[in-house]
N, C-alpha and C positions, 0 to 999 in steps of 0.2 A: 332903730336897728342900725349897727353900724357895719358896714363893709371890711373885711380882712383883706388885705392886701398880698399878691401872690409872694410868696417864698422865693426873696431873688437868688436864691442858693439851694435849687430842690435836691433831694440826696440822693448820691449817687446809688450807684448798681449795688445790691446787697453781693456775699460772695457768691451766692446759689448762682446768681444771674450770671458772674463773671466766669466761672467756674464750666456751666451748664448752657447757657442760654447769651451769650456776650457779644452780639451781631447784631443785635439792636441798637448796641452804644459803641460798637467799633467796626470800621467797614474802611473800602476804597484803600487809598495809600497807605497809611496808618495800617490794617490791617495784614495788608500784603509787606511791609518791610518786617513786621514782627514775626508773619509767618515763612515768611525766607530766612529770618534768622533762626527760629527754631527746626526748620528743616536743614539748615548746616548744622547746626549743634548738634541734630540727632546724629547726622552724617559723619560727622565728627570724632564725635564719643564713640560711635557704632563700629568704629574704623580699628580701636584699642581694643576690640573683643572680634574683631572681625565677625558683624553682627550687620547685615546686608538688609534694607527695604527693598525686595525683591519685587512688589507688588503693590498695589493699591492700599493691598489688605493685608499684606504678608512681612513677615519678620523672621529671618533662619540665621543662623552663623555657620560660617562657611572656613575656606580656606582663606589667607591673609591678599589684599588687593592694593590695588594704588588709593590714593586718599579723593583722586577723582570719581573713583567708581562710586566709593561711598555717596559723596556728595551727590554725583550724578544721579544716582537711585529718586533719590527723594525729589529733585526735579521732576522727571519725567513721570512718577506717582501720581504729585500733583497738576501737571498739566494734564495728564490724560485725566483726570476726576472732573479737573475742573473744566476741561472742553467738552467735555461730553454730557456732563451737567448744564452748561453753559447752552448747549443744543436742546437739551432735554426741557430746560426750562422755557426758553424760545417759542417752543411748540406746543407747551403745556399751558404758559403763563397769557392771562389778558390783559396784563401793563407791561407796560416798556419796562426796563431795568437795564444798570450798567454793569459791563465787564468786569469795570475794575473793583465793582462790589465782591461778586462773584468768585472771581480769581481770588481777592485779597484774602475773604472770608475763608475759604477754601485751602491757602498756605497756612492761614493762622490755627483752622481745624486742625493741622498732624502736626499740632505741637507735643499731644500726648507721647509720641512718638520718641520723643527726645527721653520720657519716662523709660521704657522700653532699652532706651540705651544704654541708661545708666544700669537699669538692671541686670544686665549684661554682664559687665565687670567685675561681679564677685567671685572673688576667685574662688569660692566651692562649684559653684553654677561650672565653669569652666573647666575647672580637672573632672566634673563626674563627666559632662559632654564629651569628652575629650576621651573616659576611659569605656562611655557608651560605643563611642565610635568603634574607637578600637577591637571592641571584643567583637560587636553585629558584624565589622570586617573580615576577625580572624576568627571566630569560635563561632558564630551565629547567635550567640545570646547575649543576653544581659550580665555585664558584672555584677564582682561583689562589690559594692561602695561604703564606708562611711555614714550613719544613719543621719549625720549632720550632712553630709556632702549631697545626698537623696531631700533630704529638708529641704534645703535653701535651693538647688533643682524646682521643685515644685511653687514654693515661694514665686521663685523667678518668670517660670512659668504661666501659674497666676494671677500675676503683676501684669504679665504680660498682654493675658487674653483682657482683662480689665480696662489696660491702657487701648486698645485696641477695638473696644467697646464704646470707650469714652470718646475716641475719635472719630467712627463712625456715626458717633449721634450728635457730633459738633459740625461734622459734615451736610445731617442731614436739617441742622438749625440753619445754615448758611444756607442751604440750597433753597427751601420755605421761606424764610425769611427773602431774602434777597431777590427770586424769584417772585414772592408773592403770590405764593403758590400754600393750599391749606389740605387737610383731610387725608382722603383714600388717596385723592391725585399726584401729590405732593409726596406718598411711600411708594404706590405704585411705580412713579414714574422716575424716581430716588433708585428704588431697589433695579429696576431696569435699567438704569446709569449705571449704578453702584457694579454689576457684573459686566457691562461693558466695559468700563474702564477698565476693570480690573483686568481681564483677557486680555486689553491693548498693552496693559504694562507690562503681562506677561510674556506676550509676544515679543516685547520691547528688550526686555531684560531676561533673557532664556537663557540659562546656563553660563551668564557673564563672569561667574566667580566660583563656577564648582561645589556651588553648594553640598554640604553634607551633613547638614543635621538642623533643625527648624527650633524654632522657639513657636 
């Protein structure tokens, strides 16, 4: 019988992994600089449709702001997720574990966010919002719109609740994972975090840009 010798090049992450589950092969610094970049980007792009992260959880377009607000938003998101997760696990977890996992994994989870941004910008999505407003302002109803301008509304919309989806369960890999944390304990104590933070960001960012219509 002869011995194989280990695979000095074993293969990388398939996309599922990278996509869904990417915290196993990306963490600490490396995590944390990519996910401050894509929470500028979202902050960024969000700013061109004045399309505000109001919340942990939350995504509205609002009236137009400074380019710090935008960006500001999505800081303070992630800090309050991730300090309160960062406690959350503290108390819950039986190993030690580092911040800088934590925090990192945590920036790089609202990458989908930057999705969201982009969806923003079409400009059908934007004149029906814009003629929604208008009319719930001055007539109390619903306009007439364009059965494309309603289409890509909903699209948008869609896209949104999706991305939004996708990042709360990138949230909750980072949190399990990096915690070391498994099962009921690890939702429980997730979904417990997850509405903490979300209040602190609320509290945080209450009415900073007038919001008047949500995605």
């Amino acid at each position: 019988m002869t011995d194989t010798a280990p695979d000095p090049h074993p293969p990388g992450p398939g996309l599922r992994e990278r996509l869904f589950d990417p915290f196993t092969y990306v963490a600490g610094a490396r995590s944390l600089a990519l996910g401050l970049a894509a929470i500028m980007l979202a902050g960024f792009v969000g700013s061109f449709s004045n399309t505000h992260f109001d919340g942990v959880l939350d995504a509205h377009t609002g009236v137009p702001a400074r380019l710090p607000l935008f960006l500001g938003e999505g800081l303070v998101n992630w800090l309050c997720a991730a300090t309160v997760l960062f406690v959350m696990g503290k108390l819950a977890s039986r190993t030690a574990f580092r911040a800088i996992d934590l925090f990192g994994t945590q920036a790089m989870a609202r990458w989908p966010s930057a999705i969201t941004a982009v969806l923003a910008l079409a400009p059908p999505y934007q004149r029906y919002l814009v003629a929604v407003t208008r009319s719930l302002m001055s007539k109390g109803r619903m306009p007439a719109a364009p059965a494309t301008e309603v289409a890509v509304f909903a699209v948008v919309l869609l896209g949104a609740i999706m991305a939004a989806v996708w990042m709360v369960w990138l949230m909750y890999r980072s949190y399990s994972t990096c915690c070391n944390i498994r099962g009921a304990a690890a939702v429980g104590t997730f979904i417990a975090g997850l509405l903490v933070a979300e209040a602190a960001s609320k509290l945080i960012l209450f009415d900073r840009a007038g919001l008047v219509s949500g995605l």
